[in-house]
C-alpha positions, 0 to 999 in steps of 0.5 A: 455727519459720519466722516470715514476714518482710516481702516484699522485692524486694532480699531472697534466702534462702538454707539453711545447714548448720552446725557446732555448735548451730543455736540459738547460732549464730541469737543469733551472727547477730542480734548480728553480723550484724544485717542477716540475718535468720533466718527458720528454726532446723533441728534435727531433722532436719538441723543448719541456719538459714534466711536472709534479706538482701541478696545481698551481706550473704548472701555473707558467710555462707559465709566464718563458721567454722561454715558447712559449706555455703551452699544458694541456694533462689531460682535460676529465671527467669521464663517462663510455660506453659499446661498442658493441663487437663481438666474433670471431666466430660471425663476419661473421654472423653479418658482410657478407661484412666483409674484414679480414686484411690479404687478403690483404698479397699476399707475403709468408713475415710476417714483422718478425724482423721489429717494427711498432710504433703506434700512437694512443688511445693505445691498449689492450694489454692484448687481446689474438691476440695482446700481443704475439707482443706487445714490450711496449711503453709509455702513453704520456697523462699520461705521464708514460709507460703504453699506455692502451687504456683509460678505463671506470673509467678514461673516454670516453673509446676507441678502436680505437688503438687496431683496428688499431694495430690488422690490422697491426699486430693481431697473433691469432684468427684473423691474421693482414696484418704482424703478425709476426711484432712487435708492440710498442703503443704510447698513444697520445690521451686520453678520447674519443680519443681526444688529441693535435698535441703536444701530438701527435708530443711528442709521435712521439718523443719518437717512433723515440727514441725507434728506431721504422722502421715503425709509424702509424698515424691514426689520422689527423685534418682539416687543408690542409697545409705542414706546419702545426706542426704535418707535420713538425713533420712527415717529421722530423722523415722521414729525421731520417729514420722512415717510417710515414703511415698517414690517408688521413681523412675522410672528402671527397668526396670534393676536397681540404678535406686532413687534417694534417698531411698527407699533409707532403711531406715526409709520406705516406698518404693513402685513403680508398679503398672500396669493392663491398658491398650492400648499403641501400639508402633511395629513393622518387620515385616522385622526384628520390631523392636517398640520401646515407647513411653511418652507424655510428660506433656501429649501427646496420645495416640498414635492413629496408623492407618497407617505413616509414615516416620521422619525425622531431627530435622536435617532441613528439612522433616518433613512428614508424618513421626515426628520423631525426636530426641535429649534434650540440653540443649534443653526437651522443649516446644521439641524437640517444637514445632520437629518440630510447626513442620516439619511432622511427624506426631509426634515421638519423644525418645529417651533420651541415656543409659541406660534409659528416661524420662519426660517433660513437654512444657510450654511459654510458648504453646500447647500442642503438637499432635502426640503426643509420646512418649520411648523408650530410647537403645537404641531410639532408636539402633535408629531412627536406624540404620533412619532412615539405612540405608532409603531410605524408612523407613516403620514401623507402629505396633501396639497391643498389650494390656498385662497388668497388672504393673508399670510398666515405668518403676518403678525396682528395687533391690535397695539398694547398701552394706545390700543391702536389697530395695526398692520394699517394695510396689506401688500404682497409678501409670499413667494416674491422674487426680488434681487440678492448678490448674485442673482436672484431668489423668491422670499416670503415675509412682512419684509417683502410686504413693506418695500411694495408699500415704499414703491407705492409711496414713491409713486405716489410722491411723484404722481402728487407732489404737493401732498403731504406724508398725512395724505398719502397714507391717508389715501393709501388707507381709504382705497385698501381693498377690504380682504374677505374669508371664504366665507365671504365675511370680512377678516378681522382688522387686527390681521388686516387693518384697512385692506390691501393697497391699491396704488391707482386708487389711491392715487385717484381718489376723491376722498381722504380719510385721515384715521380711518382706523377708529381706536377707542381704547380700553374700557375699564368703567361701568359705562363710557361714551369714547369719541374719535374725530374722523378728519375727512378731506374732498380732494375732487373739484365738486362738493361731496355729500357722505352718510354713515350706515348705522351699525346693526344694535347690539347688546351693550353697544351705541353709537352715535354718529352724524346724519348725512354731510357735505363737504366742499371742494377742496376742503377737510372737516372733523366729523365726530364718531362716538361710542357708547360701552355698557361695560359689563354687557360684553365679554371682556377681552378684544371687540372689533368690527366695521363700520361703513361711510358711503359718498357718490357711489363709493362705499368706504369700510372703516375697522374699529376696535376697543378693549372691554376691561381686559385681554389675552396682551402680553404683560410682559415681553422683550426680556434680553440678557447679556453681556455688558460692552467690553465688560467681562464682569457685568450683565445688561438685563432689559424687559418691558412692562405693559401694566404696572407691577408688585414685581417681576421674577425671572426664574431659570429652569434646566431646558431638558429636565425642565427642573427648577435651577435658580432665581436670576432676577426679581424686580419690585420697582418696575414702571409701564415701559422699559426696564433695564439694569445690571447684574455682577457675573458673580449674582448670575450663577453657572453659564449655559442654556436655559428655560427662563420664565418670567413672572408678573404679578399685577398690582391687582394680585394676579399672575401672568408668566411666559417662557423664553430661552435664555443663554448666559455667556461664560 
């Protein structure tokens, strides 16, 4: 257990991992080292110990035998930013697509009795709609027992864990999903909402110490793997009876784009659902190009009436202009104000890699002016081209009525290495309006879309007391309501897994179905026959009868499944799904579709999903690089590997030219998984930013290779 220690200027904390047991080497430290303080013993989740001392007793941590990693938790500079903050009474006024949490409660349960942990930037519990839940927690980037979301004086302030903490569980002017839950914050990242995975996977720790029934992650990075630290971490915690919520991420609407550690096969991960709302898209009407836009948090809306010109971001003067600009190293906020500052009408951040992004426009002073908003690379590329090429590049803006669906930010799966379908079920996660220091303010993102999911839960919890974590998401699974296109045709299960939640039928429901998602793998043989047991349970009082539609033939596919069954009151069974690949009669790559179970009038869509051979996954992602805790001469370099390796090479390129600069690492012996080191300051070469590529060769000889901007600290 955490105990508080005395407040200390001279003092820095610090999280180390450690060989051996955690509680011998607390008693080594307190005699050898009488100066450090242990503040935390981990041992549930992770093997570690939280310290406390001065920076020059802390350094010598990382040269003790034991040690196998040295984790900095108070890295931020002090600066200060307004956010842009709603009284209650104005919300509708300012936002007509709003989406209240509660909406989504369609049961007479409130989550009384039931303890939600979230893991997060904190929470204002001082805001009149959260402190009646709020129950306490602990700060574990102080390392002390006051999770406040970072203020102005310590930082880049933050929000985001009191939005996500009002979602769930709000019980004043605005109501969350359970407002009758108890609420426990654990501050796992800092300034800016900024942290480490152990930070993260520390304050899980100590939620699951607390006994917590419900954690809450709405965080997550880019690293699509089960086995990254924080996944494990996630399935740890389920194994000890915790429920674990996660975002999906915001990294879609590409394939392969789930971070951890929502990839965890034991978590609930969840993508974002988003309402029908009218949206401003900008249109060339020459061309028919229509690129779409996406608000950046704290903009104003977009409300432009008429057409105006595109102007370039290096340009002097930008009056009455759509500035555009490429992210890089510089804030959003200052981006945007320099536009604001030159005179333009509105600004668009347009993406320095692949796929879209979101962002916030926050800053040390007022409040930006104009709309901002971020688009694609691809998109952003496309305006530059017209910026340049027309001599008077003037371009509409339209608004479109968008269905409801899914929110085109939401990243999809499916999992690498276990192939599995994730976000496993959707909830509302645009436009949502939800508590901050302060007051209020609308948010979009799978961060808003997993505390719905704990509110669901903590419903659920007390509406059904004796069921297990296993059946809840079950249940929660089995009555999704399936998503279809405008079409009509159902949306692909890697964007939707089973459907948007439904708490009343989950509740309700006669039927469980356990692993609802059918993952066969990958297929890499001429022919294979892959078997899934489906465990089925009748929760109703009367027996049940089930049958399977068989699925419409099709070239290289055969499946074999169980003629009609019944299942008794009460009772569960295993029912095995088998299929039949003739490998070399599909296209390679992701295969994915529906198969249907129907019983007493209910018809339940169950997704399924396999490899056939190969696919577009990425081989390789999560490159980090920096420097070493408290070390001024050492690097830590880490990326993970989806497929085994001849070796890897990060090359480093000048970001403006382009032009080849150096090779800063070449790894010939690699492993599936996490692949860490270190780098003496004087192999790296010249401090600054860069364009790093990182290049694989796979062990049957071909190349993958993607890009990331990198910087290298003096």
């Amino acid at each position: 257990m955490p105990s508080k220690s005395l407040a200390d200027d001279n003092l820095q904390s610090i999280i180390i991992e450690v060989e051996g047991n955690p509680s011998e080497h607390k008693r080594y430290l307190e005699t050898y080292h009488p100066f450090i303080t242990v503040i935390a013993t981990y041992e549930k989740l992770f093997n570690g110990l939280a310290l406390q001392g001065s920076p020059d007793q802390l350094e010598k941590m990382g040269t003790l035998d034991f040690v196998k990693a040295v984790h900095s938790v108070q890295t931020y500079e002090t600066t200060q930013t307004l956010e842009p903050i709603i009284p209650f009474e104005e919300i509708e006024k300012d936002s007509p697509d709003m989406v209240l949490p509660p909406e989504l409660n369609n049961t007479t349960y409130t989550g009384k009795g039931i303890t939600v942990g979230v893991v997060d930037t904190g929470i204002d519990y001082n805001h009149p709609d959260l402190q009646g839940n709020y129950s306490g927690g602990y700060d574990v980037v102080d390392l002390d027992d006051d999770p406040m979301e970072t203020l102005e004086t310590e930082g880049i302030p933050t929000n985001h864990g009191s939005h996500v903490a009002g979602i769930i569980a709000a019980n004043g002017s605005l109501q969350g999903v359970a407002p009758n839950a108890e609420i426990r914050a654990y501050r796992a990242l800092g300034p800016g909402g900024s942290g480490t995975s152990v930070q993260v996977i520390a304050a899980m720790e100590q939620a699951v110490e607390d006994g917590v029934d419900i954690i809450n992650l709405s965080l997550g990075n880019s690293v699509n793997g089960p086995d990254y630290p924080t996944s494990i971490a996630v399935n740890r915690a389920a194994d000890l009876g915790v429920a674990v919520v996660i975002a999906n991420g915001n990294s879609g609407p590409d394939n392969w784009t789930v971070g951890a550690p929502a990839t965890a096969s034991k978590a609930l991960a969840v993508g974002a659902f988003a309402n029908a709302h009218t949206a401003p898209i900008l249109y060339d009407a020459l061309s028919g190009k229509k690129v779409p836009m996406t608000l950046m948090m704290g903009s104003n809306p977009w409300d432009l009436s008429m057409d105006y010109e595109i102007g370039l971001a290096d340009e002097d003067k930008l009056n009455g202009k759509i500035a555009l600009i490429q992210r890089g190293e510089i804030p959003f906020y200052d981006l945007a104000k320099e536009a604001e500052e030159k005179g333009a009408i509105a600004a668009i951040i347009y993406n320095n890699e692949e796929g879209n992004f979101q962002g916030a426009i926050t800053g040390p002073n007022e409040q930006v002016q104009i709309p901002v908003v971020s688009v694609s690379k691809e998109d952003g590329e496309w305006l530059q081209e017209f910026a340049k090429e027309e001599n008077h590049p003037y371009i509409d803006t339209m608004y479109e009525e968008v269905p409801s669906g899914i929110a085109t930010f939401s990243s999809r799966g499916p999992v690498t290495v276990n192939w599995e379908l994730k976000p496993d079920v959707l909830a509302p996660g645009t436009n949502i309006v939800s508590t901050v220091p302060g007051g209020y303010m609308p948010l979009q993102g799978t961060s808003m879309a997993a505390p719905h999911v704990a509110g669901v839960i903590a419903l659920m919890k007390e509406a059904k007391p004796t069921w297990t974590n296993e059946q809840i998401f079950g249940a929660l699974k089995t009555t999704a309501v399936r998503m279809d296109d405008e079409a009509g045709n159902p949306i692909e299960p890697i964007g939707q897994g089973m459907g948007l939640v439904d708490p009343k039928r989950a509740i309700e429901t006669p039927t469980i179905l356990y692993n609802p998602s059918l993952a066969f793998g990958k297929i890499n043989e001429y022919r294979k026959t892959q078997t899934v047991n489906l465990t089925i349970e009748n929760t109703s009082n009367q027996d049940q009868t089930y049958s399977f539609h068989i699925p419409k033939k099709r070239k290289g596919l055969s499946w074999k499944l169980p003629m009609t069954f019944s299942i008794e009151a009460g009772e569960k069974i295993e029912v095995p799904v088998e299929l039949s690949i003739t490998s070399p009669q599909l296209e390679k790559g992701i295969h994915q579709g529906w198969i249907e179970l129907d019983s007493e009038g209910e018809t339940y869509h169950l997704p399924y999903l396999f490899i056939n051979e190969t696919a577009d996954y990425p081989k390789a992602s999560g490159f980090e690089f920096t420097l070493k805790p408290f070390s001024k001469n050492e690097f830590v370099y880490r990326l993970y590997l989806i497929e085994d390796t001849r070796y890897v090479e990060v090359e480093l390129y000048d970001p403006q030219t382009l032009l080849y600069d150096r090779t800063l690492l070449r790894l010939e012996e690699t492993q599936i998984g996490m692949n860490e080191g270190y780098l003496e300051l004087r192999d790296i070469g010249q401090a600054g930013s860069y364009l790093a590529v990182i290049t694989v060769q796979l062990e049957d000889g071909r190349f993958e290779s993607y890009e990331t901007e990198l910087y290298i600290s003096p």
